[in-house]
N, C-alpha and C positions, 0 to 999 in steps of 0.2 A: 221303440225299436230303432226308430232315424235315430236318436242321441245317441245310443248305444255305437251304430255303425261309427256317426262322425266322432265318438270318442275314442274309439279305434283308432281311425285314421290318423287321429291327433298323436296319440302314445307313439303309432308306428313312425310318424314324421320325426317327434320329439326323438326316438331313437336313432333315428338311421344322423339327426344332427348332432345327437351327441356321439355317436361312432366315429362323425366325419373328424370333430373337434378332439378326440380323443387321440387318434393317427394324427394329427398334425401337430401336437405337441409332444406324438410320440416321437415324429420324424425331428421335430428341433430338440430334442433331451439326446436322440442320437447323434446328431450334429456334433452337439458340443459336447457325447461322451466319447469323441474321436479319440483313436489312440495317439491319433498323430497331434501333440498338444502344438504344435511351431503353426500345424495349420490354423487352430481355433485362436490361438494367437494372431497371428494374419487377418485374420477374419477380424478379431479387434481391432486391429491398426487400420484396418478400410473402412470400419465403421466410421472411428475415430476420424479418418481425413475426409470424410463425405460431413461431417459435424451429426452427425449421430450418434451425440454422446450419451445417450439412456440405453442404443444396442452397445458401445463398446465399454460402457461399464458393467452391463451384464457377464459378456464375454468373460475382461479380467478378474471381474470377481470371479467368478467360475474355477478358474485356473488355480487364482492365489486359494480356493479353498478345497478344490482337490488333487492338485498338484504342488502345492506350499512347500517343498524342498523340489522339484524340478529347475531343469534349465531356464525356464521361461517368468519362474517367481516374482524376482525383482524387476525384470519387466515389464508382467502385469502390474504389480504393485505401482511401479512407477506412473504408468499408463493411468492408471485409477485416479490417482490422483491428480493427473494431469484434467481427467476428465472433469470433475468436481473443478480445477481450475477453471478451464474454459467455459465454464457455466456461472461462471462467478461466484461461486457458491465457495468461498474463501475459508472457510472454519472448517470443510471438510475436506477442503484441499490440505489445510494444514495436518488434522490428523492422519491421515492417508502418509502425506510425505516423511511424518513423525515417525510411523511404523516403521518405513524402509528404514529409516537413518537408526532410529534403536535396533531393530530386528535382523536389520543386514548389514550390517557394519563393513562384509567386506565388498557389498553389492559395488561396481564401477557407476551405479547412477548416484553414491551419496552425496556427493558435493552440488550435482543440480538438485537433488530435494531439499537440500536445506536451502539453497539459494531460492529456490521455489516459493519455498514456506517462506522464507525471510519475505519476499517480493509479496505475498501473500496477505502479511501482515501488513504492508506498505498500501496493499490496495485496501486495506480493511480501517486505514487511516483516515480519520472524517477530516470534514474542513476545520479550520484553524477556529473559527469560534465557538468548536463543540469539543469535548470534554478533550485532554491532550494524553490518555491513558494508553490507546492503541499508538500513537505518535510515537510514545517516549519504550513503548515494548519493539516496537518494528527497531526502530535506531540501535538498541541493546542486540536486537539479533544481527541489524547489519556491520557494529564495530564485530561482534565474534565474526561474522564471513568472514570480514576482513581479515580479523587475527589467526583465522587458521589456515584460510587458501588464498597468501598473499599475492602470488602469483596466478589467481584462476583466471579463466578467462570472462568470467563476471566482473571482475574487480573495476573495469570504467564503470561501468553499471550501477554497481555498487554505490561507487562516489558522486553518482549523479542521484541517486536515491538519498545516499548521507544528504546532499545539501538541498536536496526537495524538504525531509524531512525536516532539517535543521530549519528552515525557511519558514516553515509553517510553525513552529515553535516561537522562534521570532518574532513573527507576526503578530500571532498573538498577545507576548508582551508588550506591541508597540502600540497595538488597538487598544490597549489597557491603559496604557499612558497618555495617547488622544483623549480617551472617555474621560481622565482627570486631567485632563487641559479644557475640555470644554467644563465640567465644573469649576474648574476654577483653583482646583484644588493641587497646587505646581510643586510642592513637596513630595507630592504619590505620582505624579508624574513622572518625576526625576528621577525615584526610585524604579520605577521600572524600562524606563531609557536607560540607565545604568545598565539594568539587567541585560537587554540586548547589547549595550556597549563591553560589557565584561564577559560575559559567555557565547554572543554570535558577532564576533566582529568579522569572522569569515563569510558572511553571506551580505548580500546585495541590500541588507535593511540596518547595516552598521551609518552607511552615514547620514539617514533618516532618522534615526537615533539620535547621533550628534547633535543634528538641525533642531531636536526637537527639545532637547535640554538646554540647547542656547538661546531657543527661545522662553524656555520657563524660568532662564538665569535672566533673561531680561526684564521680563515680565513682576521680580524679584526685587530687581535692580542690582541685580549682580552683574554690573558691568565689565569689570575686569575678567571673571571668568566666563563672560559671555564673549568677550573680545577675542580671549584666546583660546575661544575653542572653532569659533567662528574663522579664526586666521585658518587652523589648523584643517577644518575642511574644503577651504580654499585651495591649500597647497595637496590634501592628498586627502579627496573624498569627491571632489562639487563633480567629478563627472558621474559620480553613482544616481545622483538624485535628476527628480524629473524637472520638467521644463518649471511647473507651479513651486515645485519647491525652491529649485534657484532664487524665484520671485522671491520666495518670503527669506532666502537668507539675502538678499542682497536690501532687501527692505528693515531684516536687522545689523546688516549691518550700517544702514543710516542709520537707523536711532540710538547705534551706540556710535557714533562718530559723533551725533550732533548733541548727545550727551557727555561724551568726552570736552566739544568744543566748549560747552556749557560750565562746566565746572570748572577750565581754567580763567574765565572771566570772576 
């Protein structure tokens, strides 16, 4: 008989909490089936600036899936993916920003989604001695910014991204041509100091490159082309390189002077 009563009491508790739980998800489904959609909008954008990006993605999702031709569409939309931005969570910032730019073409946010996305791809860029796959796709998306919104006001931006990326591409080839200088091996060297000397001579590892060929021209004994390549960062490179590397070109260039002195005896 006592089990029976407190099984009672149990059913009647267990009810009156799921009644409570019931109304209060009744009252947030009323919320956001406002008719007024600019407010539940609103209501996204304060979540969004408090960093409560799980409430103002709920929100915009909401909106882009029951108001998806409304005033407020591509602003959710945009907001969406912003949210997935500021989470870092980068692969779904990019489809997110992907949609507006197919799906609204004449939305006024396209130009910052695809900038978005571009940038997106830029953070999804690993460091320079892992694979160079996202590297070389982010670059591809930010020559097209460049060539469609020459004038945006992303475009510094841009060009500071260009030569971040370009940097770490660089780099990479030039840690490749260290790795076969410490083997020993100055032919595979050469070949990949080339490669930064021929396709990044615009970034800040062109005349590290130089220095780095003239030393495997020496190492060769290719004196002559180590001379004048050696003169040539002299006149327009030696302030690119570091303090250590000055060292080592001013220490080849003693051993080709005292090799040049050498061979006219």
């Amino acid at each position: 008989m006592i089990k029976s009563s407190t099984r009672k009491r149990f059913i009647i508790a267990t009810v009156i909490v799921m009644g409570i739980s019931l109304q209060q998800c009744g009252s947030q489904k009323e919320a956001m089936d406002a008719s007024n959609i600019g407010d539940t909008y609103q209501r996204g954008l304060d979540y969004f600036e408090k960093d409560n990006y799980i409430k103002a993605e709920e929100v915009f999702t909401f909106i882009i899936y029951n108001d998806p031709g409304g005033a407020y569409a591509d602003d959710a939309q945009f907001q969406l993916a912003e949210t997935y931005f500021e989470r870092e969570e980068y692969l779904l910032a990019i489809s997110e920003y992907d949609r507006l730019i197919r799906r609204m073409k004449n939305s006024s946010y396209v130009e910052d989604a695809f900038w978005k996305k571009t940038e997106s791809y830029c953070e999804l860029s690993p460091d320079y001695r892992l694979e160079r796959d996202m590297t070389d796709k982010a670059l591809r998306f930010l020559y097209d910014f460049v060539d469609i919104y020459p004038e945006s006001k992303y475009s510094e931006q841009a060009q500071i991204r260009i030569m971040e990326m370009r940097e770490k591409l660089a780099r990479k080839l030039l840690e490749s041509a260290r790795l076969y200088d410490t083997l020993r091996e100055f032919e595979s060297a050469i070949y990949y100091y080339d490669n930064v000397i021929n396709d990044y001579g615009d970034t800040g590892l062109y005349a590290a490159a130089r220095l780095g060929k003239a030393g495997d021209m020496v190492a060769l004994g290719r004196w002559d082309e180590a001379r004048e390549l050696l003169n040539s960062i002299a006149l327009n490179g030696k302030n690119d390189l570091t303090p250590k590397e000055k060292l080592k070109m001013r220490t080849l260039g003693e051993q080709v002077v005292a090799e040049t002195e050498a061979s006219k005896k």
